[in-house]
C-alpha positions in Angstrom: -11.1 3.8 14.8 -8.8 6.1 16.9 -9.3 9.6 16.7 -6.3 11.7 15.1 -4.4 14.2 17.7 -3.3 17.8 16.5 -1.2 20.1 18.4 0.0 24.0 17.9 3.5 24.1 16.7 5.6 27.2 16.3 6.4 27.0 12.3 9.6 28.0 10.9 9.2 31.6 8.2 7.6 30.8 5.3 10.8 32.1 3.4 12.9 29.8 4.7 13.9 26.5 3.1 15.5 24.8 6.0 17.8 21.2 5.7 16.0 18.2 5.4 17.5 14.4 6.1 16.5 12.1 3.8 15.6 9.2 5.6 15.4 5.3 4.0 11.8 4.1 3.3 12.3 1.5 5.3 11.4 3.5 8.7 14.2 4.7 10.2 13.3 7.4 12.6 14.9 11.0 11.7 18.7 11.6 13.5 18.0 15.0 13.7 15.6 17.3 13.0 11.7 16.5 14.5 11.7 16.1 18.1 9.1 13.7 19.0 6.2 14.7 22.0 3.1 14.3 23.1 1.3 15.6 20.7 1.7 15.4 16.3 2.2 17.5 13.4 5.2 20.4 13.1 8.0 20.5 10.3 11.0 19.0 12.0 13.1 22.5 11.6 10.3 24.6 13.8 10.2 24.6 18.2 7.6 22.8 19.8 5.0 25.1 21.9 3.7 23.8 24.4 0.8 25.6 26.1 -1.8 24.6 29.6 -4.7 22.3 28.0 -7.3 24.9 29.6 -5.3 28.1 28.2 -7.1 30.4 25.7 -6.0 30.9 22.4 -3.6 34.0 22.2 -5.2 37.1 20.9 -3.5 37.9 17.4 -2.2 41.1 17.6 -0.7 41.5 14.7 -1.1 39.8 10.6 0.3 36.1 12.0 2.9 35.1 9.1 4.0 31.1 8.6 2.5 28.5 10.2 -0.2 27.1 11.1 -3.0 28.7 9.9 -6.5 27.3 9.9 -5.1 25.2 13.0 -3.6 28.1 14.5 -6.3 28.3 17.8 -7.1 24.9 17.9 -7.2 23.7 21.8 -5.0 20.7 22.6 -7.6 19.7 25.6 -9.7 18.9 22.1 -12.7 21.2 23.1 -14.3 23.5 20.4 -12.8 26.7 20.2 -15.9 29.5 21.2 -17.3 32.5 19.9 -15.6 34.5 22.7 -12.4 32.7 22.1 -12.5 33.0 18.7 -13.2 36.7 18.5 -10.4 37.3 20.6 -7.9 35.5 18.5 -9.0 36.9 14.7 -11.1 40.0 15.8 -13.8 41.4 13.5 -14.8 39.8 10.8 -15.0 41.8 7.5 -16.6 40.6 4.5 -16.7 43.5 2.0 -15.0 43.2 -1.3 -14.8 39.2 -1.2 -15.2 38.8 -4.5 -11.9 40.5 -5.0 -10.2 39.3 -2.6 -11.0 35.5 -3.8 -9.9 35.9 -7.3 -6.8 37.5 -6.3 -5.5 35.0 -3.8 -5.8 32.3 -5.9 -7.0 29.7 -3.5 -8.6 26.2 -5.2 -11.7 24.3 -3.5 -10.0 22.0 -0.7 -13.3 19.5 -1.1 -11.0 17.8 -3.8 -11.7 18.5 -7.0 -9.4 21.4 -6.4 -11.5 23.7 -8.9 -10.9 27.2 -8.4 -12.7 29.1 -5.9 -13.2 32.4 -8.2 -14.5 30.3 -11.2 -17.2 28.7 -9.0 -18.4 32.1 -7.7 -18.5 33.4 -11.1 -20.7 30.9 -12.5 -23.2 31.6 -9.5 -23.1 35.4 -10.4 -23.6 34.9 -13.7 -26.9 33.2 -13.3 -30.3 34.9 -12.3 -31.8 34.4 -9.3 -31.6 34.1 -5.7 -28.2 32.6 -4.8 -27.3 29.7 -1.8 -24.3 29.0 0.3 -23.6 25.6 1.2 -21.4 24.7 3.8 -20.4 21.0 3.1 -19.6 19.3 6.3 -20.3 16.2 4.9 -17.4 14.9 3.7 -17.9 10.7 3.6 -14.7 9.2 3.1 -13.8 7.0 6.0 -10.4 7.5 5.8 -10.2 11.2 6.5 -10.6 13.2 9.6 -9.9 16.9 8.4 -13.0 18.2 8.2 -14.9 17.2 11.1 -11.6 17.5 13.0 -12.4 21.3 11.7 -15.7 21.4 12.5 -15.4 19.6 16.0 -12.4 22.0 17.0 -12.6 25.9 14.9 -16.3 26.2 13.9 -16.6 29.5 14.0 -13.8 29.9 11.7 -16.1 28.0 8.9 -18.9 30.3 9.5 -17.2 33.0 9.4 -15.9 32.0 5.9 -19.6 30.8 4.9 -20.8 34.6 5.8 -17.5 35.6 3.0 -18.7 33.3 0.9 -22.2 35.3 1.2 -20.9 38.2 0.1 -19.1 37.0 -2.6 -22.4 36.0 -4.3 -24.6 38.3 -2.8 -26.5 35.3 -1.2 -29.0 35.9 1.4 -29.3 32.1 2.8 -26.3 30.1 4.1 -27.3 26.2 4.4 -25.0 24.6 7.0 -24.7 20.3 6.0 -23.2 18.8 8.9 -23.0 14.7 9.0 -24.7 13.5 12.6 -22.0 12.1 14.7 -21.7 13.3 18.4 -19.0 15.9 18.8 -19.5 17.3 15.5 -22.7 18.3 14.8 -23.8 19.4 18.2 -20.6 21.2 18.1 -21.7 23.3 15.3 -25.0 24.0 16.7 -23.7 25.7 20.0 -22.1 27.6 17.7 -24.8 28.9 15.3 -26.4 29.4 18.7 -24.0 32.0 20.1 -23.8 33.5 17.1 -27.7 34.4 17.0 -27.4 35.4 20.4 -24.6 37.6 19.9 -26.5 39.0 16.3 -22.9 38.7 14.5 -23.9 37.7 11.3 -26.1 39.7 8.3 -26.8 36.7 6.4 -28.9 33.9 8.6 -27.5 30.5 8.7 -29.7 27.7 9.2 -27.6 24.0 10.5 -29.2 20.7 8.4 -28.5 16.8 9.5 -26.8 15.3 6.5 -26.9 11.7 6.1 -23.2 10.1 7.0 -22.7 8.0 4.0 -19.9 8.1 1.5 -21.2 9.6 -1.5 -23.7 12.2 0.2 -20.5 15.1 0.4 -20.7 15.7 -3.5 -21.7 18.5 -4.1 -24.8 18.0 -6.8 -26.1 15.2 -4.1 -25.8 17.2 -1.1 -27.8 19.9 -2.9 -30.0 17.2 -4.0 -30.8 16.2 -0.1 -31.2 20.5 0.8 -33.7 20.4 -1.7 -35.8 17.5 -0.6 -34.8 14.9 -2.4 -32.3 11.8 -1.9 -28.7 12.4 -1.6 -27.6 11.5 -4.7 -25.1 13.0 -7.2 -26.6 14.2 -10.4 -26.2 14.0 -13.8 -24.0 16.5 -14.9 -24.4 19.5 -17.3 -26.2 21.7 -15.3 -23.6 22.2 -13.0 -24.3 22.8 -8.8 -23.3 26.7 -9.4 -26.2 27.1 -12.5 -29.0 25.1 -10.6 -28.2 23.7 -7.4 -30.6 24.0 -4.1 -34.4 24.0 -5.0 -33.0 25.2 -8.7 -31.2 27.7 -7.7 -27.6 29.1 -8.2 -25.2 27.7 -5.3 -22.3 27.9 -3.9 -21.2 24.5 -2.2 -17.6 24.8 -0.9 -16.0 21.6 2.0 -15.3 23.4 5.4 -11.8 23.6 4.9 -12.1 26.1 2.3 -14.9 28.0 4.1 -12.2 28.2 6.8 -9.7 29.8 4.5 -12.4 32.6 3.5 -12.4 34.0 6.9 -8.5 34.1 6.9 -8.5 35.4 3.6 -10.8 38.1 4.8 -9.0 39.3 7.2 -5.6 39.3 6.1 -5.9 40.0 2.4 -4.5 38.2 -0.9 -0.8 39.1 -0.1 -0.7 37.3 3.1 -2.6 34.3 1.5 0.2 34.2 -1.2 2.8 34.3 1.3 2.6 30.5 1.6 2.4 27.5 -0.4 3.1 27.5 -4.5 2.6 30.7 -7.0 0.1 28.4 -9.1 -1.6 26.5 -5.8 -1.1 29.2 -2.6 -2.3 28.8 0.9 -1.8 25.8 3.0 -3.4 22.4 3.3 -5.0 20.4 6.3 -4.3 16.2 5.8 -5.1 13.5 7.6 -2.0 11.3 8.0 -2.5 7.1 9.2 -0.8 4.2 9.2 2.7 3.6 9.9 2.8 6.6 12.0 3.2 6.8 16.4 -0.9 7.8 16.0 -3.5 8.9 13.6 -2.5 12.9 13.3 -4.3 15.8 11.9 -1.4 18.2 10.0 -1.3 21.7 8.2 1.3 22.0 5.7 2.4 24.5 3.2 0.7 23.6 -0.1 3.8 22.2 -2.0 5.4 20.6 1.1 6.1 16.9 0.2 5.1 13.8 1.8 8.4 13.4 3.3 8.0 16.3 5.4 4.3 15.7 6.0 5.5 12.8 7.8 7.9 14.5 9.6 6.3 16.6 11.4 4.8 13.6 13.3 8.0 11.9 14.2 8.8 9.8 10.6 7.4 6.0 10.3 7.2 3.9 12.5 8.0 0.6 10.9 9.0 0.2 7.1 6.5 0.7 4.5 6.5 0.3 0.5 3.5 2.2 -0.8 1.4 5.0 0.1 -2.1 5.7 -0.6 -2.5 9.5 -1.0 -6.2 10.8 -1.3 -8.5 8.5 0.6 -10.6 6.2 -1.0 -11.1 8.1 -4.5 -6.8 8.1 -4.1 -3.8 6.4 -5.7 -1.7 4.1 -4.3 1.9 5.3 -5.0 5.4 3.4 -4.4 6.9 4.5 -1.1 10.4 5.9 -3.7 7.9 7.8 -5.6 5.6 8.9 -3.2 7.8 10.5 -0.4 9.6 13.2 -2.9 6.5 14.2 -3.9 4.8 17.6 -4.1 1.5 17.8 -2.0 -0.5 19.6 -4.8 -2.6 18.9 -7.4 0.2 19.7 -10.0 2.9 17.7 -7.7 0.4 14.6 -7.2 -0.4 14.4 -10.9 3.6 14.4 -12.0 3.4 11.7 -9.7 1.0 9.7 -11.2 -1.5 10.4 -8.1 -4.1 13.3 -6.7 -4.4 15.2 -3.5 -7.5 14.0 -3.3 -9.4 14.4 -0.3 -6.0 15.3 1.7 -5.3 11.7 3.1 -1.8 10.3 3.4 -2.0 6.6 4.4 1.4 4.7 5.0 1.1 0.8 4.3 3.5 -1.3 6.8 5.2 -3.5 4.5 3.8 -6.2 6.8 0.3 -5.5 5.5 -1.5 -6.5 2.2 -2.2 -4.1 -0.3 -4.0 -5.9 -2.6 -6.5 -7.5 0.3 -6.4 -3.5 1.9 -7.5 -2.5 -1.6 -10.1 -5.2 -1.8 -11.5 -3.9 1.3 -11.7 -0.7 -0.2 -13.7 -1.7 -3.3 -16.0 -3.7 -1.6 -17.1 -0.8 0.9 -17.1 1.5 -2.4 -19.5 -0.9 -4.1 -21.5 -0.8 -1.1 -21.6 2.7 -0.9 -22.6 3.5 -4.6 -25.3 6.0 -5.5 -26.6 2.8 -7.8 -28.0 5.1 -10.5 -26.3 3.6 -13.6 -24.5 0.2 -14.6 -20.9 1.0 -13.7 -21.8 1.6 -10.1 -25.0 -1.3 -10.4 -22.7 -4.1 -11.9 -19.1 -2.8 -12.4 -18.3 -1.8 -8.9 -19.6 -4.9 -7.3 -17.3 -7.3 -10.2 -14.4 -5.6 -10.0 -14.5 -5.8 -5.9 -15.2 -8.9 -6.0 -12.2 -10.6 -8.6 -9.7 -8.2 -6.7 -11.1 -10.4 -3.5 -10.4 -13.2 -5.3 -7.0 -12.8 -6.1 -6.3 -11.2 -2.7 -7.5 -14.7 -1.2 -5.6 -16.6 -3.6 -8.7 -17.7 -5.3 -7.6 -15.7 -8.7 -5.7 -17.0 -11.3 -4.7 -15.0 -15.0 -7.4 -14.5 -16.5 -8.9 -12.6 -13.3 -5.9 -10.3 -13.9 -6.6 -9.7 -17.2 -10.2 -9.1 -16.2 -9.7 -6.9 -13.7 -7.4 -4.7 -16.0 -10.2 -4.6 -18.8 -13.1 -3.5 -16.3 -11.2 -0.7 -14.5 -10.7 0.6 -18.4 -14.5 -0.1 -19.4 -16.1 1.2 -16.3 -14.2 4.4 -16.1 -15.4 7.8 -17.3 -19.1 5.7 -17.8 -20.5 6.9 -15.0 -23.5 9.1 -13.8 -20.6 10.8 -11.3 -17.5 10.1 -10.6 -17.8 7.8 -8.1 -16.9 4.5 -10.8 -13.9 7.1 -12.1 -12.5 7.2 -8.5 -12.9 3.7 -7.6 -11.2 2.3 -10.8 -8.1 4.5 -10.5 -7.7 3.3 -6.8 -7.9 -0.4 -8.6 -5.6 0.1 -11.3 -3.0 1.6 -9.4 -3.3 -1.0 -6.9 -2.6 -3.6 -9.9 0.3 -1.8 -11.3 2.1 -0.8 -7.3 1.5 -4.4 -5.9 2.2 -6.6 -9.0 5.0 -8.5 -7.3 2.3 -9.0 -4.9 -0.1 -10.4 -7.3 2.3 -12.5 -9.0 2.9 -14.1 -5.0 -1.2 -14.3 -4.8 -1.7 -16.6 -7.8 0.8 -18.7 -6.4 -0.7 -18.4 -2.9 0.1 -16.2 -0.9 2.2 -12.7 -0.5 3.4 -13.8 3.1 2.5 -10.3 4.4 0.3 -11.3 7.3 -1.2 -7.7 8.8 -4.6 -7.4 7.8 -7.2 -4.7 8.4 -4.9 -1.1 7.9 -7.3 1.1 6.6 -9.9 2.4 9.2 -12.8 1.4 7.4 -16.6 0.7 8.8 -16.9 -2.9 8.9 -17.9 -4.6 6.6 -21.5 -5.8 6.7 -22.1 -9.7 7.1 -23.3 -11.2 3.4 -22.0 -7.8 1.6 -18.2 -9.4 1.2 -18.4 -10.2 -2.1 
């Protein structure tokens, strides 16, 4: 899998609307607007900035305004941005009154849920005892690069935020879940280290190995491995916030949001508000694949659409006719539908989507979405928690008539099966990995049903194969 670029642009005022080309589906590069370079991700009205690949971040001397953000410092030579470095970009951090700050700004979990920050430190206040932080770096969707693309390159803006989110809750321990991949978690670990050397932070931060599989970054089963026991998510009332790590109230927000605490810190509610939407401010980080020059990591104004999500990286590539937007819990939307829209939870929904975990995938209209999406399903039924029939038996059926009809082994009634499962199996789950697995399905069935009306004759004729950057698939597990 190749790793997604980033690079610093120089983003246009957040006031201003700026004109946008409409560009057919079908690929055609922009005629104006985005210059294409070396590296990816800027709306196609801003300048490029170019900077020396061993330059420091600029010091911020004043409240930055626009964009980017959370990307702001990140180093195009792809080294991790240190304490030093970091200090001298956002100064001193200052944690006191986050409670008010967070309720004010507004800002909604980025892990994907989107549930309000505020509410979830709430429900940790309100309950006695001794509350936790959890920093969740251990996102498991294959499909995404965001958050360890955070972790690997602006750690010490995630602590930073875990030492708000502290404060918020009047915690005393701040648990640090980072998934074991080289380049990630040692990264974070030099940085807990300078940070003890330089005695920067009030609350101690202790770093723990998460295991790197998908369903491990929920929150109830990463506070299920923090307390000793298998990652696995939990049956749900109580929820994480009420009894989460060793029983205890807890606070378990994705990196990303930990990220925008420390901004949010600094700069107060106002700024925060000054970009994205009035219901859903602040900006979000996406990975974007497929038919794109290279896998890119992008930071866009919450509300931005696809369409200019995809600008900022130089357009398509080749022509595409669907999108699948939110990773492998996501929905795969028509390319007419998908481009206009919104990238927020309200926007996605309209659109008969979700953000998801803030991955935009582009499918060539070359490749096969039905035998993409059977890939999918069968690495989901792998990767169930296998703590209740939907995930047990359902998962593994339903992957396996979609490969079936992918290979042109289907006829009808595996159609019509397919259809009744995805409704039987949803909402019947222990979590909500079944939930997220049959809305990927059926939305598959309904976008690619010219497709499927191809495969029971024989085939689609779309020869690309093998799109989506999954692991591969184990030998005997292809169902």
């Amino acid at each position: 899998m190749s790793a997604p670029t980033y690079h610093r642009p120089s983003w246009p005022d957040p006031s201003a609307t700026g004109e946008w080309i409409r560009q057919d589906v079908r690929g055609q590069r922009p005629s104006a607007g985005a210059p294409v370079g070396e590296f990816t991700g800027e709306w196609p009205t801003g300048r490029w900035e170019r900077r020396s690949a061993t330059a420091p971040a600029q010091p911020a001397t004043s409240v930055p305004a626009g964009m980017p953000r959370l990307l702001a410092t990140v180093r195009p030579d792809g080294r991790p941005v240190g304490l030093a470095e970091h200090r001298a970009a956002y100064g001193q951090l200052r944690t006191a009154g986050a409670g008010r700050l967070i309720a004010e700004s507004g800002l909604r979990g980025r892990g994907g849920a989107g549930f309000p920050v505020d509410a979830k430190v709430q429900m940790v206040r309100a309950v006695r005892g001794k509350p936790v932080v959890v920093v969740n770096g251990a996102a498991g969707d294959p499909l995404g690069e965001k958050d360890t693309f955070l972790v690997s390159r602006v750690p010490h803006l995630i602590l930073d935020g875990a030492q708000v989110a502290a404060d918020a809750v009047e915690a005393r321990q701040v648990l640090v879940s980072v998934v074991p991949r080289p380049g990630v978690f040692d990264v974070m670990e030099r940085a807990l280290t300078e940070r003890r050397k330089a005695r920067l932070d009030e609350v101690p931060m202790r770093l723990v190995a998460a295991p790197d599989r998908y369903v491990t970054g929920e929150s109830s089963a990463t506070a299920a491995y923090l307390s000793g026991n298998a990652a696995l998510p939990a049956y749900s009332p109580p929820h994480t916030a009420e009894r989460g790590v060793k029983g205890r109230p807890t606070l378990v927000q994705n990196v990303e949001t930990m990220a925008n605490l420390a901004l949010l810190s600094r700069y107060g509610s106002e700024w925060f508000r000054q970009v994205g939407q009035r219901a859903e401010p602040g900006s979000l980080v996406l990975t974007l694949r497929g038919a794109v020059a290279q896998p890119a990591v992008v930071e866009v104004p919450v509300g931005a659409t696809i369409e200019q999500a995809l600008s900022g990286v130089g357009w398509l590539t080749e022509p595409v006719g669907a999108l699948l937007v939110g990773g492998c819990a996501g929905r795969w939307l028509p390319a007419t539908t998908a481009l206009g829209a919104p990238l927020s939870h309200a926007g996605m929904a309209a659109a008969g989507g979700t953000l998801g975990a803030g991955i935009v995938i582009a499918l060539p209209e070359r490749a096969c979405g039905l035998d993409e999406t059977a890939r999918l399903a069968r690495y989901l039924a792998d990767q169930s928690a296998g703590q209740c029939g939907a995930c047990l038996n359902g998962l593994p059926a339903i992957a396996g008539a979609l490969t079936a009809l992918a290979t042109g082994k289907g006829d009808r009634s595996t159609v019509t099966r397919l259809h009744r499962w995805c409704s039987i199996v949803a909402g019947r789950g222990a979590c909500s990995h079944p939930d997220g697995t049959t809305g990927l399905v059926a939305s598959a069935l309904e976008v690619f049903a010219e497709d499927m009306e191809r495969h029971l004759s024989g085939w689609c004729g779309r020869p690309l194969r093998g799109v989506l950057p999954l692991p591969a698939e184990r030998k005997g597990k292809r169902r």
